[in-house]
C-alpha positions in Angstrom: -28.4 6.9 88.2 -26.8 9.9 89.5 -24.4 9.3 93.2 -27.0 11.7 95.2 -30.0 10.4 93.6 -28.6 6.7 95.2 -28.0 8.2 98.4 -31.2 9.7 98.8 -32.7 6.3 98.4 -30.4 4.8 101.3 -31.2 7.4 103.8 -35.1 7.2 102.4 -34.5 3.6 102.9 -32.9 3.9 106.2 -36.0 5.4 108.3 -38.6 4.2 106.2 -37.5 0.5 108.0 -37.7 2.3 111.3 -40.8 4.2 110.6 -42.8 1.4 109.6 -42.8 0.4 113.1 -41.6 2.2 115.7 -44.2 4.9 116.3 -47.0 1.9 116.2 -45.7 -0.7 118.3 -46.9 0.4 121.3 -50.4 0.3 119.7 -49.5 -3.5 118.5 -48.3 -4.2 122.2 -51.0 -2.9 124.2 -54.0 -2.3 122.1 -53.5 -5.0 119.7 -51.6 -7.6 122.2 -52.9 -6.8 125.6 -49.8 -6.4 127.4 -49.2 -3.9 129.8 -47.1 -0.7 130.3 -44.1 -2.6 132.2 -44.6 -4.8 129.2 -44.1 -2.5 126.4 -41.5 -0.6 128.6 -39.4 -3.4 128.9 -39.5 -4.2 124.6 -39.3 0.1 124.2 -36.4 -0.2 126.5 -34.3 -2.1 123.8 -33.8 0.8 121.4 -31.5 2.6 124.6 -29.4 -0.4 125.8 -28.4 -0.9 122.2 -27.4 2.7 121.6 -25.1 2.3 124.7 -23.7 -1.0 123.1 -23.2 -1.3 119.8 -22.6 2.2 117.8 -19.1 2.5 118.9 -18.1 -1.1 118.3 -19.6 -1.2 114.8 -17.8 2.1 114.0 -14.4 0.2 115.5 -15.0 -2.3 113.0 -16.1 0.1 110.0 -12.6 2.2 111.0 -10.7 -0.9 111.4 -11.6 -4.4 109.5 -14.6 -3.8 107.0 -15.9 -1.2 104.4 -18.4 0.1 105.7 -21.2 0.1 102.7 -20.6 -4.0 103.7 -21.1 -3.6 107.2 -24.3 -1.7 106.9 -25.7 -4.2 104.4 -25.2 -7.3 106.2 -26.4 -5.1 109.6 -30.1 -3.9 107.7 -29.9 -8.3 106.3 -29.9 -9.4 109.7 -31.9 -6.7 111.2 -34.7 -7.9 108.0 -35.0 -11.5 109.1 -35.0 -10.5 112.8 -38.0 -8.4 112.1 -39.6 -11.4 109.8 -40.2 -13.6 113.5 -42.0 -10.7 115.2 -45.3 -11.3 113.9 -45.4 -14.9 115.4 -44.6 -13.9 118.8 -47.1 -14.1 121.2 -45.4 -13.8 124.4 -44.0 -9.9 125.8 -40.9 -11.8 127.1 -39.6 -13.2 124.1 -40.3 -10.5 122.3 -37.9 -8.4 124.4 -35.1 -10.5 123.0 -36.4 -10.6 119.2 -36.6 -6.4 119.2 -33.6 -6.5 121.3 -31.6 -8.4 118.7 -33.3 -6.4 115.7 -31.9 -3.0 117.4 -28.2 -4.6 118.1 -27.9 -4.5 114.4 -30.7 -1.2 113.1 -29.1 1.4 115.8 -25.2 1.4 114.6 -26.7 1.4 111.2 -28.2 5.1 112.0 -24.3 6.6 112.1 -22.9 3.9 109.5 -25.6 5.7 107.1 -23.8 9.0 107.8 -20.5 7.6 107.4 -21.3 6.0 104.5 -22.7 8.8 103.2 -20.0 11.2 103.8 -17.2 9.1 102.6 -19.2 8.5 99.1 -19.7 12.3 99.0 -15.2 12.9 99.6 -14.5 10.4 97.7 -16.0 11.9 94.8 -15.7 15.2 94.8 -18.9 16.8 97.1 -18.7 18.8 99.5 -20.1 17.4 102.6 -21.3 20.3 104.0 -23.1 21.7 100.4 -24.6 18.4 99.3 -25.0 16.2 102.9 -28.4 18.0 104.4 -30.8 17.9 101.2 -30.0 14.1 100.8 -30.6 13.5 104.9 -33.9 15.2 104.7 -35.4 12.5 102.6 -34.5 10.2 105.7 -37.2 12.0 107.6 -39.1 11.6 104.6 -38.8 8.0 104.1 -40.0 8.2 108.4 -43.2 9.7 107.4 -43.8 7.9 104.2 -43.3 4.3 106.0 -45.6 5.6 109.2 -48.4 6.7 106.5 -48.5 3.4 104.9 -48.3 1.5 108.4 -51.1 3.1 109.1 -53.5 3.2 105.1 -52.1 -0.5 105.1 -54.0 -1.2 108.4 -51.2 -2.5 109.9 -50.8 0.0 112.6 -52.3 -2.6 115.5 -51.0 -6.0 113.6 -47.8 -7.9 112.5 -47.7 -6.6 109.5 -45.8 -3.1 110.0 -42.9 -5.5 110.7 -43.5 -7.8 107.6 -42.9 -4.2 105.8 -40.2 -2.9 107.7 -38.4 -6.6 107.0 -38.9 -6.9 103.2 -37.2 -3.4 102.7 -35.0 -3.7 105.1 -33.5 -6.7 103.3 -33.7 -5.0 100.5 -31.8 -1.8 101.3 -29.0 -4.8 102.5 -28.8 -6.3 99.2 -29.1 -2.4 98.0 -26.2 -1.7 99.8 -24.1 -4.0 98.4 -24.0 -1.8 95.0 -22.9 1.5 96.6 -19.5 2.8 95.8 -16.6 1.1 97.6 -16.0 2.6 101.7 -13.0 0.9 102.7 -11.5 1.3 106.5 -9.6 4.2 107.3 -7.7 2.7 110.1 -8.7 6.3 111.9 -7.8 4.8 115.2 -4.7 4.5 116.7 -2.5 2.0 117.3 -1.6 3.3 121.3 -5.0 4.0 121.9 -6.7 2.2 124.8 -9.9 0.4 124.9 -11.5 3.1 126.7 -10.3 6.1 124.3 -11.7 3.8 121.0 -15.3 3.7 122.3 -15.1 7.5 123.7 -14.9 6.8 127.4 -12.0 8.8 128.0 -14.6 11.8 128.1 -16.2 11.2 131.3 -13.5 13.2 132.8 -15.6 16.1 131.2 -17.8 15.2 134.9 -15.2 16.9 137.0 -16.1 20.0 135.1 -19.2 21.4 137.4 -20.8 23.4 134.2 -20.3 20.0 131.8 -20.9 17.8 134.5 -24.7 19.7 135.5 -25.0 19.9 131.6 -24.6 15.9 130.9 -27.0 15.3 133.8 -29.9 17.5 132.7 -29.1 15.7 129.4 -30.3 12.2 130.9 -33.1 13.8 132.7 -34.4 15.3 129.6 -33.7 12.4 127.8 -36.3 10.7 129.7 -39.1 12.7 127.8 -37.2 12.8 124.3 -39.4 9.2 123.6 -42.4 9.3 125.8 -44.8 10.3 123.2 -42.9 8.0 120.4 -43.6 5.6 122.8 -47.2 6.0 123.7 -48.7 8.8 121.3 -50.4 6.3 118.4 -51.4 3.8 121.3 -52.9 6.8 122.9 -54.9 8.4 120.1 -55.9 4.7 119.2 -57.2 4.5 122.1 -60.2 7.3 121.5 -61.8 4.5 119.9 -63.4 2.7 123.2 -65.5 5.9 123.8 -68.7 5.9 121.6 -68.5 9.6 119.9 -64.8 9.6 119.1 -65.1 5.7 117.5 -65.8 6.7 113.4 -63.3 9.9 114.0 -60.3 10.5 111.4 -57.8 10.9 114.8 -58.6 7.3 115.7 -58.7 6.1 111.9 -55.4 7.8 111.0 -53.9 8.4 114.0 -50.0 7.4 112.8 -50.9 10.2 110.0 -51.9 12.5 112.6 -48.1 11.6 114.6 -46.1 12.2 111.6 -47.2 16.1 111.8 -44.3 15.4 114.6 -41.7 14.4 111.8 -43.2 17.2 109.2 -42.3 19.7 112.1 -39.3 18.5 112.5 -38.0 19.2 109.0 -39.5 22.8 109.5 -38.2 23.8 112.9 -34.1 22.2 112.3 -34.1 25.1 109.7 -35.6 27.7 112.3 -32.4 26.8 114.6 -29.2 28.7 113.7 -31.4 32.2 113.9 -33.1 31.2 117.6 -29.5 30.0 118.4 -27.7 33.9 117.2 -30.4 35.9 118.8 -30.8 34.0 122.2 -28.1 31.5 122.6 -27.2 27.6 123.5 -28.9 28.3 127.2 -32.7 29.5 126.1 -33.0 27.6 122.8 -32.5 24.5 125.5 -34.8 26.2 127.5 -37.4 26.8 125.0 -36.9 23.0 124.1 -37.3 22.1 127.6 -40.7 24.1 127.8 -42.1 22.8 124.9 -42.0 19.4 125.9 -44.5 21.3 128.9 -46.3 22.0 125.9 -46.3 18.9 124.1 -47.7 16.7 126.8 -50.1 19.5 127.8 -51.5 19.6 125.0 -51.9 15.7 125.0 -53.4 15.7 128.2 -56.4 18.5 127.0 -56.8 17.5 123.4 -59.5 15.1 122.1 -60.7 13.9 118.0 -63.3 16.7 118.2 -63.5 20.2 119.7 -60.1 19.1 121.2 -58.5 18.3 118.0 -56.9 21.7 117.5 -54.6 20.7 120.9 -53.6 17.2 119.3 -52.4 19.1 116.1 -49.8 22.0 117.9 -48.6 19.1 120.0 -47.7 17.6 117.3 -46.6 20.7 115.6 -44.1 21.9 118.8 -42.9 18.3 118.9 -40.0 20.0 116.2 -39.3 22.6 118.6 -39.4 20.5 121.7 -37.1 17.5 119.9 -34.7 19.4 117.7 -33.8 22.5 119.4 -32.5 20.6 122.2 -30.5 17.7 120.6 -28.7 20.4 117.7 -28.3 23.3 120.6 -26.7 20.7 123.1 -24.4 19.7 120.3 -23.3 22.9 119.8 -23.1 23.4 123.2 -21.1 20.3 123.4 -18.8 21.0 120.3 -18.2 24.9 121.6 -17.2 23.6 125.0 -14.7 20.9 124.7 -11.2 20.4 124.1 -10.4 19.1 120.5 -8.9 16.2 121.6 -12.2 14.8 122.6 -14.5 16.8 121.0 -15.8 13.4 119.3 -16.2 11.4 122.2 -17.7 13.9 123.9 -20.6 13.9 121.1 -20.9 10.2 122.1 -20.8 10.9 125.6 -24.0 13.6 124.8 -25.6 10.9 123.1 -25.3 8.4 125.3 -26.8 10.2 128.2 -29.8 11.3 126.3 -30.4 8.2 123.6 -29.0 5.7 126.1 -29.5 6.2 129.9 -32.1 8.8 129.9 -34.1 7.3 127.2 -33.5 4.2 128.6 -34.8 5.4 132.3 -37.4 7.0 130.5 -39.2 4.2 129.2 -38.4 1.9 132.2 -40.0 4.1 134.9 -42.5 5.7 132.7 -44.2 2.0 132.3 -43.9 1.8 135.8 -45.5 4.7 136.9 -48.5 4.3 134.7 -49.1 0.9 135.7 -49.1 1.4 139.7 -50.9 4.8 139.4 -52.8 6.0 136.0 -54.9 2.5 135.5 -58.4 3.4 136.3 -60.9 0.4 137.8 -62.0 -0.2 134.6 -58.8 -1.4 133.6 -58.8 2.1 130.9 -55.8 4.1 131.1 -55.8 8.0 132.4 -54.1 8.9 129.5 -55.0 12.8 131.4 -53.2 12.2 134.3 -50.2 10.5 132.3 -49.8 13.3 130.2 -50.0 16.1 132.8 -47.2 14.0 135.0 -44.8 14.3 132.0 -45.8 17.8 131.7 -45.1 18.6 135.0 -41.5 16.4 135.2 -40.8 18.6 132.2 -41.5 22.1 134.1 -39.3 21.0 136.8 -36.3 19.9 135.1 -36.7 23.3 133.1 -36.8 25.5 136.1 -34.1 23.2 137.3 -32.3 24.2 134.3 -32.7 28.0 134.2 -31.7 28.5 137.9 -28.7 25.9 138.5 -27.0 26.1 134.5 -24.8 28.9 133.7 -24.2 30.0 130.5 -23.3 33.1 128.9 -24.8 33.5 125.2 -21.3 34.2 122.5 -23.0 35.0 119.7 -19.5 34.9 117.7 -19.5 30.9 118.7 -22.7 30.1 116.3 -21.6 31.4 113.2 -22.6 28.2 111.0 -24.7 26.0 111.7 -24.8 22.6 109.4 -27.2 19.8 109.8 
């Protein structure tokens, strides 16, 4: 078996374990289970405190004390048997700690997989830049593929989408195990502080005005990035309580109808370097930031029947909405910093959006729905919910357009790799 052929199947692996789940679970928590928004929030919440925890110490240890093929396979082992409990869990609050244990050891695995993959690709010979993208797309593929059988399976309201996730995850451990050898690099240095090895040292980029406005529309958009992760398949799902939308292929397949999401994903990161030469960093963030307006607009209008075409572009400018802004703030990050902590600033751009946004996001999103969009009947008004993101959206991008600053270099995006 060729070395790319056995990459693809660890990045195909590598989403297809987060796939299988992650999309549904709000339909298993509140549909299936019962529980409420604050419910769900709080167990949602767990994929944002462990990206601010545990990325940067795994990659301490994976630059330090372990090969990192090792690391990632006993990290997807644990993560496995984690997942394996879920099923039998019957109570929200426990289930907190079970997810939140399962994501301490799947979220570091998420830049181990690159690392992993990029050091295989050196070591022999590749060229990182040539060969890395075409074996990364079949991560998104393995997304969609794990989503589709989630939901042909059945499982999409049940346990068992985590009694698939576990089995392979396991299995890509053990799989792990046979990859080519990834042994520490000892990157870090021997002076640096605590605070330089997990990337803290670029919070000082906050007494730049420009970075520090930049950072904080970051959290605040990273509010939205998972909203409709969060609630989209509970959402359509939940067509089925009205009478004339019960039998209809939107409730039936409704994880097939979210992965259009991840399909436009893989379509719209290739549309990105020309949007980013003929406008610039500012108004490809901008559209992002509008189509997000778009995105839960749509939601809010869109119905199984006559309203099915609005369910579809949502899901369709859900790769515009996601991608343009995490790749264009990159850039915007890598164009803008000093070399000396052009890295940690990267971490610092993820951490606001992936880790404090997304985790404010979740937290106050479950709380707003449950004080103001449950209806006497105890039905949700998924309308109103939809409409209140659309409109947070609207704001933070006419925040955006007036208060940011930023002239458009077209000589600064040149090459764009993903």
């Amino acid at each position: 078996m060729s070395l790319k052929i056995r990459l693809i199947i660890m990045n195909f692996l590598q989403f297809y374990v987060w796939g299988a789940w992650l999309i549904t679970i709000g339909t298993y928590c509140m549909n299936g289970k019962g529980w409420s928004f604050p419910q769900f929030g709080a167990i949602f919440s767990t994929l944002a405190l462990s990206s601010l925890i545990m990325p940067a110490l795994v990659g301490i240890i994976a630059d330090k004390w372990m090969n990192s093929e090792r690391l990632y396979g006993l990290l997807h082992i644990f993560y496995g048997i984690i997942l394996f409990f879920v099923p039998n869990v019957d109570n929200p609050d426990t289930l907190y700690y079970i997810i939140f244990a399962a994501m301490l050891c799947y979220m570091p695995t998420i830049s181990l997989t690159n690392s992993t993959s990029y050091s295989i690709l050196k070591n022999n010979g590749y060229d990182v830049v040539k060969d890395f993208p075409p074996i990364r797309v079949w991560g998104t593929i393995g997304f969609i593929a794990a989503m589709w059988v989630t939901n042909i399976s059945g499982s999409k309201d049940n346990g068992n989408q985590f009694y698939i996730a576990s089995i392979v995850a396991v299995l890509l451990g053990i799989y792990a195990f046979t990859l080519p050898k990834c042994p520490p690099q000892k990157s870090i240095s021997k002076n640096a502080s605590i605070l330089e090895q997990l990337g803290l040292n670029a919070f000082k980029l906050f007494g730049n005005y420009k970075m520090a406005l930049f950072f904080i529309f970051s959290m605040f958009l990273g509010a939205a990035l998972q909203l409709t992760n969060m609630y989209g398949d509970a959402y359509l799902d939940g067509f089925k309580e009205i009478p004339k939308y019960t039998d209809s292929f939107v409730v039936k397949y409704s994880t097939i109808i979210m992965s259009i999401s991840q399909i436009s994903e893989t379509v719209f990161i290739l549309t990105i370097p020309f949007f980013l030469k003929k406008f610039g960093i500012k108004k490809v963030m901008l559209f992002s930031m509008f189509a997000w307006v778009l995105r839960f607009g749509f939601f809010a209008y869109g119905n199984p029947t006559d309203g099915l075409w609005m369910i579809i572009a949502s899901c369709i400018i859900y790769g515009m909405a996601f991608d343009f802004f995490n790749i264009s703030g990159s850039l915007f990050v890598e164009t803008s910093t000093d070399t000396s902590i052009r890295s940690s600033a990267q971490g610092l751009f993820m951490m606001m959006t992936n880790g404090i946004g997304a985790f404010l996001g979740t937290k106050v999103s479950s709380w707003m729905i449950a004080s103001f969009f449950i209806l006497e009947n105890g039905n949700s008004d998924w309308k109103g919910i939809w409409l209140s993101f659309a409109i947070y959206s609207a704001i933070i991008g006419l925040l955006f357009a007036v208060f940011f600053k930023h002239k458009h270099e077209a000589d600064q995006i040149k090459n764009i790799h993903h």
